[in-house]
PDB file of N, CA, C and O in Angstrom:
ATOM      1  N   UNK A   1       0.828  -1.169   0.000  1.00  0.00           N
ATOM      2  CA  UNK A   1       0.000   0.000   0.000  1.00  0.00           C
ATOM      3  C   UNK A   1       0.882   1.245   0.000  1.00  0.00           C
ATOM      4  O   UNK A   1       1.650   1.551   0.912  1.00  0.00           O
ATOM      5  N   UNK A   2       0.702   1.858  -1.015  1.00  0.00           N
ATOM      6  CA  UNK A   2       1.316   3.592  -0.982  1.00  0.00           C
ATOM      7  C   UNK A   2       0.886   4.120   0.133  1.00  0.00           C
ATOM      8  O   UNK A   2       0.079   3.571   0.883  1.00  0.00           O
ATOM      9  N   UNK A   3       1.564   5.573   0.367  1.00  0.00           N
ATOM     10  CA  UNK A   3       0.874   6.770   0.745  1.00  0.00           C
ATOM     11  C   UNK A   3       0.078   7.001   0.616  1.00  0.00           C
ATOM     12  O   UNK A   3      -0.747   7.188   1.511  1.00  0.00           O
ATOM     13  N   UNK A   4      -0.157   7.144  -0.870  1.00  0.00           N
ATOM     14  CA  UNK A   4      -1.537   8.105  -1.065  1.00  0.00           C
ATOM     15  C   UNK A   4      -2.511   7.014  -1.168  1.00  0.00           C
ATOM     16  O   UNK A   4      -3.604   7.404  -1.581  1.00  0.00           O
ATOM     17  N   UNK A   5      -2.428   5.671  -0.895  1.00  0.00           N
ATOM     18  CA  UNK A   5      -3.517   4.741  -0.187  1.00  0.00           C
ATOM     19  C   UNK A   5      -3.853   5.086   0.353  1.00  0.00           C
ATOM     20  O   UNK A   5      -4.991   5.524   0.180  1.00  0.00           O
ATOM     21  N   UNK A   6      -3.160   5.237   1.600  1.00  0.00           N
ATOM     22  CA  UNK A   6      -3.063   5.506   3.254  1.00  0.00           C
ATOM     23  C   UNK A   6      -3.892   6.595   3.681  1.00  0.00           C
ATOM     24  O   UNK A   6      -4.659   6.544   4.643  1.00  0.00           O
ATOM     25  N   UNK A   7      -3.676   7.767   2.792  1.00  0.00           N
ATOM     26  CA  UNK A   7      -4.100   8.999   2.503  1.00  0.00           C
ATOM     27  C   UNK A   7      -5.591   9.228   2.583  1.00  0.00           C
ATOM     28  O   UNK A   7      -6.314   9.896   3.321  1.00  0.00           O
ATOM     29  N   UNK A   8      -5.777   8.452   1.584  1.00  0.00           N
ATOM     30  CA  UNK A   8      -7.604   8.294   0.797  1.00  0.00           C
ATOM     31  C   UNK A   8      -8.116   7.342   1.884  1.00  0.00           C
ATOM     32  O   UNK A   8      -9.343   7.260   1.932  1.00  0.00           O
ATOM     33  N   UNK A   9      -7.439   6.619   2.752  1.00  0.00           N
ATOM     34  CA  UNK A   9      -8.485   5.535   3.532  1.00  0.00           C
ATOM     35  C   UNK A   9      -8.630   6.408   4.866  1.00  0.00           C
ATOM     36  O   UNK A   9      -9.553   6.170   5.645  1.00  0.00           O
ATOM     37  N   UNK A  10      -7.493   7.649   5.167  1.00  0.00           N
ATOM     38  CA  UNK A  10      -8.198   7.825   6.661  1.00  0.00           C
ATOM     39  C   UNK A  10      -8.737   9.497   5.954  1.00  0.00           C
ATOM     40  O   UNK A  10      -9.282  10.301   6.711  1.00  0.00           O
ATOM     41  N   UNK A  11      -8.581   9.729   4.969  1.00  0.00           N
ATOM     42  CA  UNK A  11      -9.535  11.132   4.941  1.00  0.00           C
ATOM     43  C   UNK A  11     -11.217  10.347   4.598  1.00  0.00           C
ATOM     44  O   UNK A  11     -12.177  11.097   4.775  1.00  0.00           O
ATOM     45  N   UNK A  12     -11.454   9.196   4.226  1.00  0.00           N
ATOM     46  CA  UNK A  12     -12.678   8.597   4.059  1.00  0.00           C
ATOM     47  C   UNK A  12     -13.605   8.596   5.279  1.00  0.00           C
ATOM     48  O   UNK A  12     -14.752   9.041   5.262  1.00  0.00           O
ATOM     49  N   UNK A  13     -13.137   8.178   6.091  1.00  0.00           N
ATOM     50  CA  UNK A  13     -13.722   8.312   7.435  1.00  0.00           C
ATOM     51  C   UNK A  13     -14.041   9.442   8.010  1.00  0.00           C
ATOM     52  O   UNK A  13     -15.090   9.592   8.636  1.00  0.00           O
ATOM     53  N   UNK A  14     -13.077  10.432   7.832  1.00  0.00           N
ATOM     54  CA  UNK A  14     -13.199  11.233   8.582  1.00  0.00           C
ATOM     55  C   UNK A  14     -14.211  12.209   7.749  1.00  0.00           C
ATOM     56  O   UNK A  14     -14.828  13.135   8.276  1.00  0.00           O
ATOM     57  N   UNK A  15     -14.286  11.852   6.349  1.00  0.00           N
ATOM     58  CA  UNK A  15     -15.596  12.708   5.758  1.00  0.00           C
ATOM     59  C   UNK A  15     -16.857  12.193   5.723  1.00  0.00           C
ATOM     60  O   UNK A  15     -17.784  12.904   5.336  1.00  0.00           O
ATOM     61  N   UNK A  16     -17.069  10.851   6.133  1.00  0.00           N
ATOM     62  CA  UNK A  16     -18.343  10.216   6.933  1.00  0.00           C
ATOM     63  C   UNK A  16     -18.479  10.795   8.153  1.00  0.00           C
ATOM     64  O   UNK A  16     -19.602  11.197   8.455  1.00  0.00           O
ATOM     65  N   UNK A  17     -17.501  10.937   8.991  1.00  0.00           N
ATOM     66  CA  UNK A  17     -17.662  11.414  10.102  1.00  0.00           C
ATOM     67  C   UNK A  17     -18.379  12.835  10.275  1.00  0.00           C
ATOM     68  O   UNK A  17     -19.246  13.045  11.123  1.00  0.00           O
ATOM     69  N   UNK A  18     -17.865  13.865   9.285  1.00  0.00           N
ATOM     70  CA  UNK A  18     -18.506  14.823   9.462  1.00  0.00           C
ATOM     71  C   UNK A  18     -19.746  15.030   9.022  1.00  0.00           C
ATOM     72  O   UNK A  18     -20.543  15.784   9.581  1.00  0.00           O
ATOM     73  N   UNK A  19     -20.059  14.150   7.643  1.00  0.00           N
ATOM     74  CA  UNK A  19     -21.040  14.170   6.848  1.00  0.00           C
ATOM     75  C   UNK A  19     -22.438  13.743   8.213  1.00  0.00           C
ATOM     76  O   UNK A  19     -23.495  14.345   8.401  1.00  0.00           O
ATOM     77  N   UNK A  20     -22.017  12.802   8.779  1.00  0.00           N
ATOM     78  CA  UNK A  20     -22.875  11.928   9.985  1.00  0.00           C
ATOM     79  C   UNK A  20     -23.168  13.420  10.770  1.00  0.00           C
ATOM     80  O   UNK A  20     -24.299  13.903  10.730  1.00  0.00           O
ATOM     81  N   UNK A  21     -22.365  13.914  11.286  1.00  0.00           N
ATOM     82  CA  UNK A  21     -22.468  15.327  12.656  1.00  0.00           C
ATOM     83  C   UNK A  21     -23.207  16.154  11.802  1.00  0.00           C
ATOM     84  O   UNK A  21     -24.248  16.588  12.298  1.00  0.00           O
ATOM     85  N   UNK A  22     -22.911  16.548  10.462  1.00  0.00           N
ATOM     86  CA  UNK A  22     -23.433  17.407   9.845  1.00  0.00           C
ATOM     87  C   UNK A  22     -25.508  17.490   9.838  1.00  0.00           C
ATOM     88  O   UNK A  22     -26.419  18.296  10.034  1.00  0.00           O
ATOM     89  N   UNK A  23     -25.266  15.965   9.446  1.00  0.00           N
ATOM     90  CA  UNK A  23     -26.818  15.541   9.053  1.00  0.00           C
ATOM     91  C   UNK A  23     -27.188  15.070  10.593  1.00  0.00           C
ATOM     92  O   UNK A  23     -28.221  14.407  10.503  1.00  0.00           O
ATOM     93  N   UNK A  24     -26.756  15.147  11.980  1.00  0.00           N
ATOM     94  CA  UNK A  24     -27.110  15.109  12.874  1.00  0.00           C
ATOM     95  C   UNK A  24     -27.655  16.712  13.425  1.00  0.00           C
ATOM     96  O   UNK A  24     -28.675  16.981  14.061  1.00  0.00           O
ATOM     97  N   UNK A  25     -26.580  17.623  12.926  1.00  0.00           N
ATOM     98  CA  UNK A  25     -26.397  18.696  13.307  1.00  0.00           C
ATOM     99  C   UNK A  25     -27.992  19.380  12.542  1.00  0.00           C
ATOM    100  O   UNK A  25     -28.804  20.072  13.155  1.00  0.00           O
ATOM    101  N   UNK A  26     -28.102  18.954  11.110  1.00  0.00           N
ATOM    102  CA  UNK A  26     -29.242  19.697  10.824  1.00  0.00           C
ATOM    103  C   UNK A  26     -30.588  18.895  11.065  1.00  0.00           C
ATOM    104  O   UNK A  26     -31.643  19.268  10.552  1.00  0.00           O
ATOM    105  N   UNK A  27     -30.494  17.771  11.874  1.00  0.00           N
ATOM    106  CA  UNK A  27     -31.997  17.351  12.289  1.00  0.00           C
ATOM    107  C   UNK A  27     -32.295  17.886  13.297  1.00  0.00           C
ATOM    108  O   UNK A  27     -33.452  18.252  13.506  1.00  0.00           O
ATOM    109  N   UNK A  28     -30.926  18.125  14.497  1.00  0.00           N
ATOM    110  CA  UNK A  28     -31.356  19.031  15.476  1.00  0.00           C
ATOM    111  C   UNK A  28     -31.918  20.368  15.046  1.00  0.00           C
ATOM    112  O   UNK A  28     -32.864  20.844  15.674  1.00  0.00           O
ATOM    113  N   UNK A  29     -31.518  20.849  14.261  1.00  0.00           N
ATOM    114  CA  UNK A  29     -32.055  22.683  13.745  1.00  0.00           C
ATOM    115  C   UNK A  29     -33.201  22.408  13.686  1.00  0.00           C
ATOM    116  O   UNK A  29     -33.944  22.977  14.486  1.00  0.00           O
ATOM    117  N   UNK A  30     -33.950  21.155  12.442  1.00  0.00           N
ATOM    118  CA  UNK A  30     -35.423  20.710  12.298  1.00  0.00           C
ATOM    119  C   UNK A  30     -35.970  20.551  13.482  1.00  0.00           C
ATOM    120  O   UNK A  30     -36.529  21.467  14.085  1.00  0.00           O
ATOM    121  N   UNK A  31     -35.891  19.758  13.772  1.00  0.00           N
ATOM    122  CA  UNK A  31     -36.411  19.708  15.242  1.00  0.00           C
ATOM    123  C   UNK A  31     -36.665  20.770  16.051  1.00  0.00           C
ATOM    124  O   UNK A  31     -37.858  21.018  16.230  1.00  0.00           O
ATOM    125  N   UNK A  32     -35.820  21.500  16.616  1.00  0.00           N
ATOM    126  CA  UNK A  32     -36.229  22.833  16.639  1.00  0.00           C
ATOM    127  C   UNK A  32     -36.659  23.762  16.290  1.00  0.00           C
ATOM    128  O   UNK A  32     -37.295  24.527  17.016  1.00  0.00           O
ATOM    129  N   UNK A  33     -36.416  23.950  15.028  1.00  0.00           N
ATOM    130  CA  UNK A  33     -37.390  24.833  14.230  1.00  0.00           C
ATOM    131  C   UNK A  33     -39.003  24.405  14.635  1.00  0.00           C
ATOM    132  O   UNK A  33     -39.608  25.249  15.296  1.00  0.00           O
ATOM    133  N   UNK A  34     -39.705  23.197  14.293  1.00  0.00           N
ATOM    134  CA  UNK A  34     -40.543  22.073  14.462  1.00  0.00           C
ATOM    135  C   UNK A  34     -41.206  22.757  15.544  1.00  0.00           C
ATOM    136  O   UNK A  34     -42.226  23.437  15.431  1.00  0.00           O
ATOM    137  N   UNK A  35     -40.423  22.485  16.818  1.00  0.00           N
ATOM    138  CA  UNK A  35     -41.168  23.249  17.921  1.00  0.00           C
ATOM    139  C   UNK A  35     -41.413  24.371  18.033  1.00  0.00           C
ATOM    140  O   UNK A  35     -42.609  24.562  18.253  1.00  0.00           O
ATOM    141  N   UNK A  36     -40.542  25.650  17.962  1.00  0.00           N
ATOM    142  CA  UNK A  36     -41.230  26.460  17.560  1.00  0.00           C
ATOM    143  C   UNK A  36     -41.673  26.674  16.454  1.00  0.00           C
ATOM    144  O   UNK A  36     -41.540  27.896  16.503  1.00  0.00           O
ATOM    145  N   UNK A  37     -42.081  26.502  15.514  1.00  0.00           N
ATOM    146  CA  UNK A  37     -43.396  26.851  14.813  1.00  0.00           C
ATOM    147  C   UNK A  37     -44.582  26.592  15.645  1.00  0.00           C
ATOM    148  O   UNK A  37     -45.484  27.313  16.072  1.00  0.00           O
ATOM    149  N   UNK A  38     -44.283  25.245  15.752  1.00  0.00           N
ATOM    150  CA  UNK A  38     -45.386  24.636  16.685  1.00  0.00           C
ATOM    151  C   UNK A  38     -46.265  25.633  17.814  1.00  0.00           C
ATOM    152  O   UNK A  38     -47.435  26.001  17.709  1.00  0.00           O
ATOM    153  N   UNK A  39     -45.274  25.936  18.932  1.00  0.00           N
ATOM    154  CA  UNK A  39     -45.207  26.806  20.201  1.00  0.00           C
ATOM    155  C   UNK A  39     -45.851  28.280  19.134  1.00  0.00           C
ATOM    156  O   UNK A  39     -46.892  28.821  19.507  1.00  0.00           O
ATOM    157  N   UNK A  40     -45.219  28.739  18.012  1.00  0.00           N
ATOM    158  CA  UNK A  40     -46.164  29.762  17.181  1.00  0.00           C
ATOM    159  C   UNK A  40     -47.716  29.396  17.433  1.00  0.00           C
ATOM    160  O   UNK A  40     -48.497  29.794  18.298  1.00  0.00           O
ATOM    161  N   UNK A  41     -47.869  28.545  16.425  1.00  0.00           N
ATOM    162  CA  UNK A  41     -49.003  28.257  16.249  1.00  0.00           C
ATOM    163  C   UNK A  41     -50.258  27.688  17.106  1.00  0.00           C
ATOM    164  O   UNK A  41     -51.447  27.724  16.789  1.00  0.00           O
ATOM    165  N   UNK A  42     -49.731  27.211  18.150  1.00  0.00           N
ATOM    166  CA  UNK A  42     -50.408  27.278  19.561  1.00  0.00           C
ATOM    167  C   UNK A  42     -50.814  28.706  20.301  1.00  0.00           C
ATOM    168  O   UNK A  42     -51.901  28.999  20.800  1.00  0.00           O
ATOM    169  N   UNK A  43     -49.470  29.595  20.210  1.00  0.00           N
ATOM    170  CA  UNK A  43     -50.039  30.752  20.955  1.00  0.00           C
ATOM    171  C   UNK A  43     -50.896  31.350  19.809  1.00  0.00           C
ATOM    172  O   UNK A  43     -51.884  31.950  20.230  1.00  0.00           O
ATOM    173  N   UNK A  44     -50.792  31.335  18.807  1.00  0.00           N
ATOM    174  CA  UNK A  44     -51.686  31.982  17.387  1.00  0.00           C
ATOM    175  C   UNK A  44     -53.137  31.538  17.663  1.00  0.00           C
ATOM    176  O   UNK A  44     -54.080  32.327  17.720  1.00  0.00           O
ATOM    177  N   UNK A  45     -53.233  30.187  17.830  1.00  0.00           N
ATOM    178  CA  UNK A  45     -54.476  29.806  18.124  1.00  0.00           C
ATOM    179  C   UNK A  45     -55.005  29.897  19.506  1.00  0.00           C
ATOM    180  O   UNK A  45     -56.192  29.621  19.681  1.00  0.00           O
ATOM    181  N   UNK A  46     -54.323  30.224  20.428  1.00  0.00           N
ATOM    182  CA  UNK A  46     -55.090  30.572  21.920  1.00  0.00           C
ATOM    183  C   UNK A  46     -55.620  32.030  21.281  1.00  0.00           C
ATOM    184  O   UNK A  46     -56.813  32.290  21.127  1.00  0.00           O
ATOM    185  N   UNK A  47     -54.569  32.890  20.955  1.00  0.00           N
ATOM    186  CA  UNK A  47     -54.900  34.461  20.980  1.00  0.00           C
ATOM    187  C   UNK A  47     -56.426  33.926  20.035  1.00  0.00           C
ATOM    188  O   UNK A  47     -57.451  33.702  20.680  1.00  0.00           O
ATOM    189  N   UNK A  48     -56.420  33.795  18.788  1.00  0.00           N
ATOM    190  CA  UNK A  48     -57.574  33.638  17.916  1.00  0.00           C
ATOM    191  C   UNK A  48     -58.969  32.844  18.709  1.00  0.00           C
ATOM    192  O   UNK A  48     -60.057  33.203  18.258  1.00  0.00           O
ATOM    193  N   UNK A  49     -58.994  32.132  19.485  1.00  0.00           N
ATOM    194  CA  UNK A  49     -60.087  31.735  20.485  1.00  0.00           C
ATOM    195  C   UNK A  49     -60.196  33.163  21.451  1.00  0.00           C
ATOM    196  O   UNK A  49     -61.249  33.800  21.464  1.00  0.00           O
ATOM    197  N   UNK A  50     -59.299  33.487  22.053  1.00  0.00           N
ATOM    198  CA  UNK A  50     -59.880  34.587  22.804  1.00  0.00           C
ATOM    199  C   UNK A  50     -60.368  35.434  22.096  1.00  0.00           C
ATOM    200  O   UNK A  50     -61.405  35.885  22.582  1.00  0.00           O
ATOM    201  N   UNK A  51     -59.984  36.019  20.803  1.00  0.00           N
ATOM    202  CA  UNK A  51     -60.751  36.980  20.087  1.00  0.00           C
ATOM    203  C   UNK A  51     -61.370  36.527  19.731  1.00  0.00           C
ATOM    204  O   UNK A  51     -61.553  37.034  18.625  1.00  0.00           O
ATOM    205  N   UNK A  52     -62.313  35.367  19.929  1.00  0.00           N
ATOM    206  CA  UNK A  52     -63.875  34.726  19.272  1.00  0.00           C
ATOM    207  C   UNK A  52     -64.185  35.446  20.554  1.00  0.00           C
ATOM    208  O   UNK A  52     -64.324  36.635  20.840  1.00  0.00           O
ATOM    209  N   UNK A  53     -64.242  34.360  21.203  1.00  0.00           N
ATOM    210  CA  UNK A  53     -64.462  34.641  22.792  1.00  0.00           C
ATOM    211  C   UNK A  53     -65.027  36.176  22.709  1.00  0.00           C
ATOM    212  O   UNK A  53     -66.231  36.433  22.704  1.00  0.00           O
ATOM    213  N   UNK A  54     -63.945  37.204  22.643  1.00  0.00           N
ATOM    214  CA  UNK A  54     -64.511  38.739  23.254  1.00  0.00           C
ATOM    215  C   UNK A  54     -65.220  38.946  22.040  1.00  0.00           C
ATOM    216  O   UNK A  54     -66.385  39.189  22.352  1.00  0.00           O
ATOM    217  N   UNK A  55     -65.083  38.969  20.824  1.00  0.00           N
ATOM    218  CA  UNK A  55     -66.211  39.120  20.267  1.00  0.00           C
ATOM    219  C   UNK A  55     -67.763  38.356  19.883  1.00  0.00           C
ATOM    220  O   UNK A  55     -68.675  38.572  19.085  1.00  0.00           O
ATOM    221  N   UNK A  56     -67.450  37.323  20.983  1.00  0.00           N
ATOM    222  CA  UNK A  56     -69.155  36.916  20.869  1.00  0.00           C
ATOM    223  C   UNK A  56     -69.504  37.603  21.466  1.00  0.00           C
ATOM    224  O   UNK A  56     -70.510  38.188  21.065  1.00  0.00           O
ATOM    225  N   UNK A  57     -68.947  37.992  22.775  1.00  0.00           N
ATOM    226  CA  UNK A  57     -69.248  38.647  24.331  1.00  0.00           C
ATOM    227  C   UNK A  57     -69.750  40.062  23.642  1.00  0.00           C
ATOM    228  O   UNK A  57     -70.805  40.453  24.142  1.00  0.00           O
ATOM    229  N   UNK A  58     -69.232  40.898  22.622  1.00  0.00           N
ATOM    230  CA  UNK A  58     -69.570  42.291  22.177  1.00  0.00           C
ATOM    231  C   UNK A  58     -70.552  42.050  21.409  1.00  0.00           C
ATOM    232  O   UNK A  58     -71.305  43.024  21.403  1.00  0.00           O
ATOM    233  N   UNK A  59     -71.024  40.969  20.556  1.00  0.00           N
ATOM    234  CA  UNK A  59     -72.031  40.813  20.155  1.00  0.00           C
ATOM    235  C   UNK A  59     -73.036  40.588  20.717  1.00  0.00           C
ATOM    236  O   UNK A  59     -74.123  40.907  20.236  1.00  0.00           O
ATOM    237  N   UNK A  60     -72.912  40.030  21.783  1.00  0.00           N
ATOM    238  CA  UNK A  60     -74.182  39.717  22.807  1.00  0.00           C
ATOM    239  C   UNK A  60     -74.470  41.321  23.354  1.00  0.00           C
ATOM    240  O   UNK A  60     -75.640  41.661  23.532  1.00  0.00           O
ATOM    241  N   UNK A  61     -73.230  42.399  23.643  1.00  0.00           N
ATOM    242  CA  UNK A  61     -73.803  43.798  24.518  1.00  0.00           C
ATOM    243  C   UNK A  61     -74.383  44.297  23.452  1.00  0.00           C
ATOM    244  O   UNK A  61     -75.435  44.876  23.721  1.00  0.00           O
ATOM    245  N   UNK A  62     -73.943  44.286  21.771  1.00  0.00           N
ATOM    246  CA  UNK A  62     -74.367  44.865  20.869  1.00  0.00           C
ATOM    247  C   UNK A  62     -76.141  44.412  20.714  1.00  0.00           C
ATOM    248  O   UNK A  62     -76.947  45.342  20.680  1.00  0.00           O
ATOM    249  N   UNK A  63     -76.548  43.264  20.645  1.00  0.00           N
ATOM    250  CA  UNK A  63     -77.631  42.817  20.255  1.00  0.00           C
ATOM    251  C   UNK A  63     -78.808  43.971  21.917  1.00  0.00           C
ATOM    252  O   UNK A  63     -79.688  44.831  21.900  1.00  0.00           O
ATOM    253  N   UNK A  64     -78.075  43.257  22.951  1.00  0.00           N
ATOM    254  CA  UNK A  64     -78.811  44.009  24.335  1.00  0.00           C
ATOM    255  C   UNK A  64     -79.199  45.448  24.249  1.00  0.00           C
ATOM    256  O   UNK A  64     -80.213  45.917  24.764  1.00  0.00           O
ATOM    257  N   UNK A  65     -78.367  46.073  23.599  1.00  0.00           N
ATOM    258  CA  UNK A  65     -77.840  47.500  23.023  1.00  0.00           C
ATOM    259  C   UNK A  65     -79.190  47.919  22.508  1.00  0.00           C
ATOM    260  O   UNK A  65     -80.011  48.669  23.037  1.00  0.00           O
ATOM    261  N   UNK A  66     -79.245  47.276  21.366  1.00  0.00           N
ATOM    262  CA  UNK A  66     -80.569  47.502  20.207  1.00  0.00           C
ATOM    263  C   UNK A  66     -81.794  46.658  20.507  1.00  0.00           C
ATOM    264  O   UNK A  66     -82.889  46.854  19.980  1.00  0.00           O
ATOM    265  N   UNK A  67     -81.553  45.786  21.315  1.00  0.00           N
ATOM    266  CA  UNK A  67     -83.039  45.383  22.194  1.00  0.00           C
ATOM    267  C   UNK A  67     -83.639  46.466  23.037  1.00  0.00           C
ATOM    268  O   UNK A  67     -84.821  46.761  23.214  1.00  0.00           O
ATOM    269  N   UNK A  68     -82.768  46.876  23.413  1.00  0.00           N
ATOM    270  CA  UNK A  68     -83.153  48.216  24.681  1.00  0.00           C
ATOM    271  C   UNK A  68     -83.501  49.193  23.784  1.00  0.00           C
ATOM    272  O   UNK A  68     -84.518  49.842  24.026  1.00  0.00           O
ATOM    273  N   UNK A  69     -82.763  49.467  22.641  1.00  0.00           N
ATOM    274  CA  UNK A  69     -83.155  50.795  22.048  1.00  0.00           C
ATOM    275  C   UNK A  69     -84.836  50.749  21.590  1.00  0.00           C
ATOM    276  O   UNK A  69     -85.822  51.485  21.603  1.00  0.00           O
ATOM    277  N   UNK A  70     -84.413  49.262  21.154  1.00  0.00           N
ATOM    278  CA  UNK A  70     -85.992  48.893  20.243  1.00  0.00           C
ATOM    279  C   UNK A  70     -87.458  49.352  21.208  1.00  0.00           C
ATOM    280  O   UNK A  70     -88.391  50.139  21.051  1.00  0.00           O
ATOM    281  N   UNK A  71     -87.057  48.426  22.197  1.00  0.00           N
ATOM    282  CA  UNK A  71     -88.047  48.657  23.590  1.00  0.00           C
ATOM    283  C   UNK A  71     -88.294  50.518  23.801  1.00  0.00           C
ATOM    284  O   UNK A  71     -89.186  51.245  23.365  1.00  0.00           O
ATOM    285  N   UNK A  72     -87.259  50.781  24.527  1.00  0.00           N
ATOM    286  CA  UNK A  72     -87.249  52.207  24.195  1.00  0.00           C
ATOM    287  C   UNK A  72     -88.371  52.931  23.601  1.00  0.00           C
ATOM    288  O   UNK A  72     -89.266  53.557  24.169  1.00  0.00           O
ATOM    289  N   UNK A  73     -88.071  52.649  21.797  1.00  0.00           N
ATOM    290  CA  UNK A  73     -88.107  53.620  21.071  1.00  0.00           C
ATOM    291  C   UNK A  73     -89.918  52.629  21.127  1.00  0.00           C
ATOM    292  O   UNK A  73     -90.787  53.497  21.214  1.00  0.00           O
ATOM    293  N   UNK A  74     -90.252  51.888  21.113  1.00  0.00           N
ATOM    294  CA  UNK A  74     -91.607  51.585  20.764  1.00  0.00           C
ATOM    295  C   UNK A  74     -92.280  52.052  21.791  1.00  0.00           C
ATOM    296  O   UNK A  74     -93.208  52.765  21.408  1.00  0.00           O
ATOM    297  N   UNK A  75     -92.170  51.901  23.535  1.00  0.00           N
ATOM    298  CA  UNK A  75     -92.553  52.982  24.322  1.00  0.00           C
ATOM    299  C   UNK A  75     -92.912  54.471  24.341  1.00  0.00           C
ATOM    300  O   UNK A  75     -93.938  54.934  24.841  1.00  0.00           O
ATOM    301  N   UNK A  76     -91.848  55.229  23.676  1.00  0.00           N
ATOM    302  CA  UNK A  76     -92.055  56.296  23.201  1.00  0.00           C
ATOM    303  C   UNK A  76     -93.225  56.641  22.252  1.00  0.00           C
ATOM    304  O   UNK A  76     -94.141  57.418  22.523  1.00  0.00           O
ATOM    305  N   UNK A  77     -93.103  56.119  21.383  1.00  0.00           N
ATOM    306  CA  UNK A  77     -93.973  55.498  20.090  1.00  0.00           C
ATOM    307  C   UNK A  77     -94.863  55.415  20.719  1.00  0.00           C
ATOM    308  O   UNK A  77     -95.581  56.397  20.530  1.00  0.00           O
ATOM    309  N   UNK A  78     -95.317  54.656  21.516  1.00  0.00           N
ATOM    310  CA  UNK A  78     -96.834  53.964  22.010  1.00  0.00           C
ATOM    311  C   UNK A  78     -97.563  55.514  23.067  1.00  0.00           C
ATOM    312  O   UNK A  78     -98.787  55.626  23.148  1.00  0.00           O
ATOM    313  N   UNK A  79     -96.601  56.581  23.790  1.00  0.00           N
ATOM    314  CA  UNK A  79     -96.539  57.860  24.419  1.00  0.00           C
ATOM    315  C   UNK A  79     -97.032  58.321  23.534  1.00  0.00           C
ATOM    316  O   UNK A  79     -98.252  58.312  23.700  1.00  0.00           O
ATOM    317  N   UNK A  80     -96.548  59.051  21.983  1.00  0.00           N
ATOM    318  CA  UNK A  80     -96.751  59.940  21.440  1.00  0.00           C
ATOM    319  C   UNK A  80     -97.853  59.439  20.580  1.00  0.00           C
ATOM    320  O   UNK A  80     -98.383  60.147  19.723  1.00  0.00           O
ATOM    321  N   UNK A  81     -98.132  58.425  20.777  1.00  0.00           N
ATOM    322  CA  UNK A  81     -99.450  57.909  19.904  1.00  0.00           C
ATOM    323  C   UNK A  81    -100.681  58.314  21.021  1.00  0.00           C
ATOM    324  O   UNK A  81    -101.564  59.073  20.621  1.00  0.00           O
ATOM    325  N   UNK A  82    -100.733  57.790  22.454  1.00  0.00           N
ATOM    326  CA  UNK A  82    -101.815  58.343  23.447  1.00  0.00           C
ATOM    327  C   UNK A  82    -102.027  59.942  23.155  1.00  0.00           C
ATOM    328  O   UNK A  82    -103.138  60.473  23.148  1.00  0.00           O
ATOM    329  N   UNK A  83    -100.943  60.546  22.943  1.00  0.00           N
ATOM    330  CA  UNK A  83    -101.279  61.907  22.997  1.00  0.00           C
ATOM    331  C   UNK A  83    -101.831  62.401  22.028  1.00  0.00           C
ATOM    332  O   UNK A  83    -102.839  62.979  22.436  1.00  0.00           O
ATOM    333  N   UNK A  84    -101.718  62.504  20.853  1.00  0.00           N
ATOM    334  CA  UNK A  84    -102.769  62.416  19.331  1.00  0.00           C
ATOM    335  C   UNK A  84    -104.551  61.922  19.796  1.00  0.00           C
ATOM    336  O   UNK A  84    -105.409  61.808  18.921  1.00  0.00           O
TER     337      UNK A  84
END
């Protein structure tokens, strides 16, 4: 066996070796990335339930709002009609 046998058999390894850390190295990034998106998209979807949430709640004062007005205004109505 030459040198430059010798050469080519231990730089072989050692470029598996890195190739291995490398493609270890970027499943960890995935992985992480992974979670947070994830951890995104969890808090994305709590916030988006609470803004159902407060806006059913404003729709319900809104509807009460114009029930009362309605009442209200037909009272009045039913006043200025006795007086005629």
């Amino acid at each position: 066996m030459s040198k430059k046998d010798q050469q080519q058999i231990e730089i072989e390894p050692l470029g598996e070796i890195r190739i291995k850390e490398s493609k270890g190295f970027l499943k960890q990034i995935q992985r992480e990335t992974t979670e947070i998106i994830t951890k995104i998209r969890s808090h994305a979807e709590k916030n988006e339930n609470i803004r159902r949430i407060q806006e059913d709640k404003m729709k319900g004062v809104r509807a009460n709002k114009i029930q009362t007005e309605v009442i209200t205004s037909h009272k009045k109505n039913v006043e200025i009609d006795w007086t005629w």
